[in-house]
C-alpha positions as CSV (number, residue, x, y, z in Angstrom):
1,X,6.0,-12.5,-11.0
2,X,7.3,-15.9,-10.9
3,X,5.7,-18.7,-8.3
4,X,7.0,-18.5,-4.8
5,X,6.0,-21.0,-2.7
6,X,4.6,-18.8,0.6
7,X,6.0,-21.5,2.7
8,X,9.3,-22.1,1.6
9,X,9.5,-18.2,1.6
10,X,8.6,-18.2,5.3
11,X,10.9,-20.7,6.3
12,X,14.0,-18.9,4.2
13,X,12.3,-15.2,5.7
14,X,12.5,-17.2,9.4
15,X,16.0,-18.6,9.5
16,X,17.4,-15.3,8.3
17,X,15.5,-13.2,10.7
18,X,18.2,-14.3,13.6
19,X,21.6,-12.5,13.3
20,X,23.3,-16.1,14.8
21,X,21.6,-17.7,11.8
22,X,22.8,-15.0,9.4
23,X,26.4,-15.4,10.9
24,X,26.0,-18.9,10.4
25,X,25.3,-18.7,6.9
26,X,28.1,-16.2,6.3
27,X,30.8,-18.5,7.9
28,X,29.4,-21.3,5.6
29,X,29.9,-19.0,2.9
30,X,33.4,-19.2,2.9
31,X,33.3,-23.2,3.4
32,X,31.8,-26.4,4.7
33,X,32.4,-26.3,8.5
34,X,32.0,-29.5,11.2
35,X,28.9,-28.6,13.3
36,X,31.3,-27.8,16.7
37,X,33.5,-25.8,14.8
38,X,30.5,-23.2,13.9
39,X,29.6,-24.1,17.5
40,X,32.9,-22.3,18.2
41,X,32.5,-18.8,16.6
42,X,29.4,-18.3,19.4
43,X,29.1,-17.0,23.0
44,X,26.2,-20.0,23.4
45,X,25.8,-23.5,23.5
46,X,26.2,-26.5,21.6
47,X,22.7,-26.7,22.0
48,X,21.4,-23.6,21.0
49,X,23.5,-23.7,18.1
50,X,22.2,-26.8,16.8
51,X,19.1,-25.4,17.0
52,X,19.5,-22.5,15.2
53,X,21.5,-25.1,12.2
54,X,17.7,-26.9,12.3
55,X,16.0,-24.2,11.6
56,X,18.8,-23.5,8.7
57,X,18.3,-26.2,7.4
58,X,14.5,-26.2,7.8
59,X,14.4,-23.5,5.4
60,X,17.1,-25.5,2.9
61,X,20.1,-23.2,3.2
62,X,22.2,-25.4,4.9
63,X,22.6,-29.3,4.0
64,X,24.4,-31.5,6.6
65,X,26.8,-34.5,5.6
66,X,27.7,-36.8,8.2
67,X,31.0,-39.0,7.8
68,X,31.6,-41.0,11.3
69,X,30.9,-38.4,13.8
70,X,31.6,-35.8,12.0
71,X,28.8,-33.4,10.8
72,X,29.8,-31.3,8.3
73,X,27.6,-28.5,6.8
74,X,27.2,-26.8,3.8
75,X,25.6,-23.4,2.4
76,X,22.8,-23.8,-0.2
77,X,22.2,-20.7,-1.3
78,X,19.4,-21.3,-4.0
79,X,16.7,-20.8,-1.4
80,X,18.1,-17.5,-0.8
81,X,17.8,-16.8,-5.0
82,X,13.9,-17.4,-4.4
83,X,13.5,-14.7,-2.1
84,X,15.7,-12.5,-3.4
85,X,14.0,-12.8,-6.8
86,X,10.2,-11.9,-4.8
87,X,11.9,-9.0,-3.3
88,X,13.1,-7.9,-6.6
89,X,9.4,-8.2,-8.0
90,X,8.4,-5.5,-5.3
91,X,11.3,-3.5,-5.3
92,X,10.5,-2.7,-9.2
93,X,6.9,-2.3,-8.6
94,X,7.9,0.3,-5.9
95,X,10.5,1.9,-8.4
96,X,8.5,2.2,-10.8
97,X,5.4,3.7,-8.8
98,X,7.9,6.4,-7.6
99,X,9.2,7.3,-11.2
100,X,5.5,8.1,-12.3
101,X,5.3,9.9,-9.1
102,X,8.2,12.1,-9.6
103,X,7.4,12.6,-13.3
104,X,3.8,13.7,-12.2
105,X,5.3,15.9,-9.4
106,X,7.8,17.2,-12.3
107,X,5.2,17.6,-15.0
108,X,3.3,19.8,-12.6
109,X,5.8,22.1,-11.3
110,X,6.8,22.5,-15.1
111,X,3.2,23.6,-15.8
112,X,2.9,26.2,-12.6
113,X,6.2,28.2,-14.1
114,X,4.7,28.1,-17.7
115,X,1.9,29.6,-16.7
C-alpha cells in the first residue's frame, strides 16, 4: 500500500463528512466560484459558509485566489486521489478475502455432493 499520510487523510475524511462541504465541492466541480456566490446555493450564513470553505481548504481541496475583493475558489481534487487510492487498498483486500471465501464455501459444497 502506498504511504498515506494519517493526517492529511483525516483532514480530507473531515471535510467530506459534511453534506454542505460535499455540495461545496461538487459546485466547484463544475467551476471556480466567488466565495458569496457558493454562499448563495445555502439556506445558512455567510458565516457558516465560510467556515465550512476553511475546513475545505484545511484539508487541500479547495484553493482560494483573491483579486480585489473578490475571493474566488477552486477544486483541488488530488487530495481526494489519496483517499481514494487507501480505500482502494482495502476494498481489494476485502475482495479478495471474500473470493477465497466463496471458493472455500464452493469447494466444500462440491465435496458434500461427491460424496
Amino acid at each position: 500500500m502506498g504511504e498515506y499520510s494519517a493526517g492529511t487523510l483525516d483532514r480530507v475524511f473531515s471535510g467530506v463528512a459534511d453534506p454542505t462541504r460535499r455540495a461545496i465541492l461538487a459546485r466547484l466541480s463544475e467551476s471556480d466560484a466567488r466565495v458569496t456566490d457558493v454562499a448563495l446555493l445555502f439556506p445558512i450564513s455567510l458565516n457558516s459558509t465560510s467556515k465550512h470553505i476553511r475546513v475545505l481548504e484545511g484539508a487541500g481541496l479547495v484553493r482560494r485566489t483573491v483579486h480585489g475583493r473578490e475571493h474566488i475558489l477552486s477544486l483541488d481534487a488530488a487530495p481526494l486521489a489519496d483517499a481514494a487510492g487507501w480505500i482502494d487498498h482495502y476494498r481489494r483486500f476485502w475482495s479478495e478475502q471474500l473470493a477465497a471465501l466463496e471458493a472455500f464455501v464452493t469447494d466444500r459444497n462440491r465435496a458434500k455432493r461427491t460424496s
